[in-house]
GULO-837453 format. One record per residue (C-alpha): x, y, z. Coordinates in steps of 0.25 Angstrom, whole numbers, plus 5000, padded with zeros to 4 digits. Example, Ala and Ser with C-alpha at 12.3 -4.5 7.8 and 13.67 -1.06 7.14 Angstrom:
<atoms>
504949825031/505549965029/
</atoms>
This chain:
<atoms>
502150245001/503250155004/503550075016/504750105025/505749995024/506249895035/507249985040/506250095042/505350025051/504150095048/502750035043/502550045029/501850145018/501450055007/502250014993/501749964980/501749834987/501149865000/500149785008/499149915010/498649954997/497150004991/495749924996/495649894981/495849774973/495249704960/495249564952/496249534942/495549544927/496349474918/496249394904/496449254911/495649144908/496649024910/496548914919/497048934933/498348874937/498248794952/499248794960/500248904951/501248994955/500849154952/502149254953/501549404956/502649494954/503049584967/503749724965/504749714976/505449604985/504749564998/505949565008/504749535020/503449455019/503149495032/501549535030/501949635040/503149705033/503249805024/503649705014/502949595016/501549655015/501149655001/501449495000/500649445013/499449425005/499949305001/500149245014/499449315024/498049345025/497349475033/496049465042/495149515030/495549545014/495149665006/494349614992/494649674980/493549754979/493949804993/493049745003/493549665014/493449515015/493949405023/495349365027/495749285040/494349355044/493049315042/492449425048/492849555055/492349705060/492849815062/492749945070/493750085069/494550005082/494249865082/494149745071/493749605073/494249495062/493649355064/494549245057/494349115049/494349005057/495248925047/496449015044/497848955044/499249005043/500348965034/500948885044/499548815048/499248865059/498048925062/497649075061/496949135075/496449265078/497549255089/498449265078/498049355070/497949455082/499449435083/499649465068/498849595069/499449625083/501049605078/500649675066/500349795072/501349795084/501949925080/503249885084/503349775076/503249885063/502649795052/502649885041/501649805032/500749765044/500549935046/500249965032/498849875035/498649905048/497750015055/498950105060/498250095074/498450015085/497749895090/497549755095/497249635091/496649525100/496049395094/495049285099/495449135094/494049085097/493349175090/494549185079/494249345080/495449445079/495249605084/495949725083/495549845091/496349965087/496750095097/496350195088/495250185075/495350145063/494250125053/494950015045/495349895053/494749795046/495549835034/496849855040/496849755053/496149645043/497249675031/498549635041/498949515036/499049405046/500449335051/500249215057/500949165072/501949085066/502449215057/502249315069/503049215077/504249255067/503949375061/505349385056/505049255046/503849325041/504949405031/505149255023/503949185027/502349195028/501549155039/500149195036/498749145034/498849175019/498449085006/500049095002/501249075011/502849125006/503548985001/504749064994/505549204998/506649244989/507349374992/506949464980/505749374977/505149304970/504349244983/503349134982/502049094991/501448944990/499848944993/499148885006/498348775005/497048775012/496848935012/495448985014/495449115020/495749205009/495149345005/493549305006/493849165009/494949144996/495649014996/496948954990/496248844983/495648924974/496048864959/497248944953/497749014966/499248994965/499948914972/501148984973/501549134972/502949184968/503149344969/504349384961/505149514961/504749604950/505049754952/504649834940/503449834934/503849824919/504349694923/503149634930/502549684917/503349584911/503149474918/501749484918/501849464903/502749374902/501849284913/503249304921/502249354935/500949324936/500449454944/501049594946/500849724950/501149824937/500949974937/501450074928/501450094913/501949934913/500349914915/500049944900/500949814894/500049724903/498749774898/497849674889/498849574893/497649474900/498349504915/497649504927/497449664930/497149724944/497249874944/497849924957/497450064960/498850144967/499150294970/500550324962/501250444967/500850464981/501850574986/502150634999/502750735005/503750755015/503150845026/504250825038/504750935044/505751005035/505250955022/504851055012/503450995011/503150995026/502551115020/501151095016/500951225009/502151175000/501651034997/500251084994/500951184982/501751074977/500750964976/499751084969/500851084959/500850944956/500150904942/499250794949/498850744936/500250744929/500850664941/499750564940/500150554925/501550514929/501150414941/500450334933/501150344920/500050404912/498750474914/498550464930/497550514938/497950594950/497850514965/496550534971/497050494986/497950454994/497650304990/497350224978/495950194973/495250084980/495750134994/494850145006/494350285004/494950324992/494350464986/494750564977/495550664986/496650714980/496050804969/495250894979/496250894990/497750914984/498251054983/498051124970/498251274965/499351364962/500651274968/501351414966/500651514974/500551384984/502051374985/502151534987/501351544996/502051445004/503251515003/503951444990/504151524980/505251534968/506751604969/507251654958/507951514952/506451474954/506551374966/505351364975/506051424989/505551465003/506251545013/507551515003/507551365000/507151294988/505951184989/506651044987/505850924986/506450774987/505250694979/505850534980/505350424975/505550284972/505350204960/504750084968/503650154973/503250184957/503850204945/503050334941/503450394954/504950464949/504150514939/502850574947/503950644955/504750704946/503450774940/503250804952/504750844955/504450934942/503451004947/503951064959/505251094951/504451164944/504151244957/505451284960/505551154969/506951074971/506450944968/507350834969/506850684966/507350554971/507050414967/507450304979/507250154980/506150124990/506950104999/507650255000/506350304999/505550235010/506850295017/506550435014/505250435018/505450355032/506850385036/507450505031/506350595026/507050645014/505950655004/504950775000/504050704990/503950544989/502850464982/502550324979/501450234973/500350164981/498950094981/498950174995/498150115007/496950035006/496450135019/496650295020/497050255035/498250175028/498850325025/498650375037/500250345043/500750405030/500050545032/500150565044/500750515060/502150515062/503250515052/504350405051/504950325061/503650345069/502650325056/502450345042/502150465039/503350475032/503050605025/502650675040/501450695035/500650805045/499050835042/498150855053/497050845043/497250725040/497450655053/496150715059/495550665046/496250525050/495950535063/494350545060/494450425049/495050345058/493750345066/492750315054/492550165051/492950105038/492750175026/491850275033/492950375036/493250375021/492850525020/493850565032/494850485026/494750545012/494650695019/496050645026/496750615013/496150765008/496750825020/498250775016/498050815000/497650945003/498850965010/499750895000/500150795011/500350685001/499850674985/499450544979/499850564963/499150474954/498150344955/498750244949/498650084945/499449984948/499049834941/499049694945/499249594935/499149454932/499749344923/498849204922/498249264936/496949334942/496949384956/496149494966/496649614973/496549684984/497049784992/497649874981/498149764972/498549664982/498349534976/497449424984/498249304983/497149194983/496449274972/497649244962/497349144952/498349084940/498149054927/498648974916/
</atoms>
């Protein structure tokens, strides 16, 4: 799901590179054995240009964990540990975080629970619109008071939500001195974290230098730990072939590769962390007007589908159909699709619906031909034209006018949050870490009030939601799970294949979390 652009003004979906991903991670196994390097420099390759670092942007939230930190830390086998937070508790409507003592922003001042309760609090302003500051945030409202004696922060929400400590605790935290200027945040880092930005180029490459004295890491993690970089330089590589190559050539030291490009790095000694993703997940335009407002159409046209066949093309091989909504690891990930998408005979289905065959053999209903616009864009995956226009073939097959258009990102994001001008559009994600993270995409207002771009309307679902949203934790799984069945069987959405995305690493070792987000004071150099 992408993000909206600036111009758009709407908080984001997610993107390859988004800050909200899957509640999973792992530790890099690799062949090195070399001595470590102190004080290196390690370059990790990034698929697109950061235009913002702003945390709280759409662009500038997949880099803030290098410097900014978050009231707690998710572990790589899931678990929460400590961040700015030594301790915490949680309720549906409140969470208290209690913070080091010791703490120190980038400009060294000290951090206070005073300001870290105007992080949260300008963070969730909704006026402000901080697209990547809503992708972690709960999606209700709240406050945030603080007391300095006690250094403790809390957050008492206007409406439940069972998972505050994972959401509230993840924001990363902007010091004063950045929320004094938010507009400098774009070329500039004012956080807690154990990096701080030294060099922005436009176009990349970008470079952190590391902070002396940092102690407040995941479970306590430090920067004087032998081997952690001094310095970080992220430069610009687009395709995967050529971070590929780089890798090899030792021209990066870690990226993120995905697709057949995965097999000429195997047995090659590199540090591997398999990244679990959901290629191919489709929606369908159901605002008024659209051919597939109509549910009885979608659900023939998804039981057409070759589920198995499209998974084979989304991952370049032999795929296994989605389970869910989100990618393996997720909070409350279960296998849903196969007992819940629409099956049978898509014919009889599309009859009976009215859709039936003139005599050219085009599917028609009171006179007018079906005609589907399926677009796509490359950036989002490169299996994805492909997946379409087996897809695309299909419904051809049908008797449906399908027509499919690949646009840049850009173009795209448009479509889906400006004009509408879609039937069909797909991308590829790790998802949300949280089933509530979905929640604005399948249902609530459409665009320019929210981001149900896809007008998505399942009572269902939202009574489902409604329920979940009462259960503390991980306890409300089951009504989460029945949630997501609710809007399979009605074809609301299709997820296409589980997939794997892999992290690698030259001379390095390093942790993830978070659906492949790299833990900046795990990474270590080699010779």
């Amino acid at each position: 799901m992408p993000r909206p652009t600036a111009p758009v003004r709407l908080p984001a979906a997610l993107t390859a590179t988004a800050l909200t991903l899957t509640g999973c991670g792992g530790v890099a196994r690799s062949d090195t054995s070399t001595p470590l390097v102190e004080h290196g420099t390690v370059r990790i390759a990034a698929a697109g240009e950061t235009p913002s670092f702003d945390p709280y942007s759409a662009f500038g939230a997949g880099p803030a964990r290098y410097a900014y930190d978050s009231l707690v830390n998710i572990a790589p086998d899931g678990t929460v540990v400590s961040g700015l937070a030594t301790s915490w508790q949680a309720t549906t409507t409140s969470a208290a975080f209690t913070l080091r003592p010791d703490v120190t922003c980038s400009d060294g001042t000290p951090l206070t629970a005073s300001a870290v309760a105007r992080a949260l609090t300008y963070a969730g302003d909704p006026a402000n619109q901080l697209a990547g500051a809503q992708t972690v945030l709960p999606g209700v409202p709240y406050t945030a008071t603080a007391d300095d004696t006690t250094g403790t922060v809390t957050a008492t929400t206007g409406s439940p939500h069972p998972f505050l400590t994972r959401t509230l605790g993840l924001l990363p935290i902007v010091c004063p001195a950045g929320l004094d200027h938010p507009g400098a945040l774009d070329r500039a880092t004012q956080g807690t974290g154990p990096y701080r930005l030294t060099r922005y180029t436009p176009g990349g490459p970008y470079e952190f230098t590391v902070r002396d004295g940092y102690t407040w890491g995941p479970a306590g993690a430090t920067t004087a730990t032998p081997g952690l970089p001094a310095h970080i330089v992220i430069p610009v590589v687009p395709q995967a072939a050529t971070a590929a190559n780089l890798l090899l050539t030792g021209g990066v030291d870690i990226a993120m590769v995905s697709g057949p490009d995965r097999a000429r790095l195997t047995g090659r000694g590199l540090a591997t962390v398999d990244i679990a993703t959901v290629v191919g997940l489709t929606f369908f335009n159901h605002r008024p007007g659209r051919p597939l407002a109509d549910p009885a159409l979608r659900t023939a046209l998804v039981a057409a589908l070759d589920r198995q066949g499209l998974a084979n093309v989304a991952v370049g091989g032999t795929g296994r159909p989605a389970a869910d909504f989100g990618a393996e690891g997720g909070v409350c990930h279960a296998d849903l699709a196969a007992a819940n998408l629409p099956t049978g005979d898509p014919v009889a289905a599309l009859r009976a619906a009215g859709w039936v065959r003139d005599i050219d053999g085009r599917l028609v209903k009171d006179g007018r031909q079906l005609r589907l616009r399926i677009v796509t864009s490359a950036e989002l995956g490169p299996t994805l034209s492909s997946v379409a226009e087996l897809m695309a073939r299909t419904w051809s097959q049908l008797g449906a006018d399908v027509r499919l258009v690949t646009e840049s990102l850009p173009a795209l994001v448009s479509a889906m949050y400006q004009t509408g001008d879609f039937d069909i559009t797909m991308g590829s994600t790790p998802g949300f870490p949280l089933p509530s993270g979905f929640v604005p995409f399948f249902s609530g207002p459409a665009p320019a009030q929210g981001l149900n771009f896809s007008a998505i309307a399942n009572p269902g679902y939202d009574a489902l939601v409604a329920q979940a949203l009462r259960e503390p934790d991980t306890a409300g799984c089951d009504t989460w799970n029945r949630a997501s069945a609710a809007l399979l069987r009605s074809a609301d959405a299709l997820p296409i294949a589980d997939g794997r995305s892999t992290l690698y690493g030259y001379r390095t070792t390093f942790s993830t979390a978070n659906g492949g987000q790299l833990v900046p004071t795990s990474i270590r150099l080699h010779r």
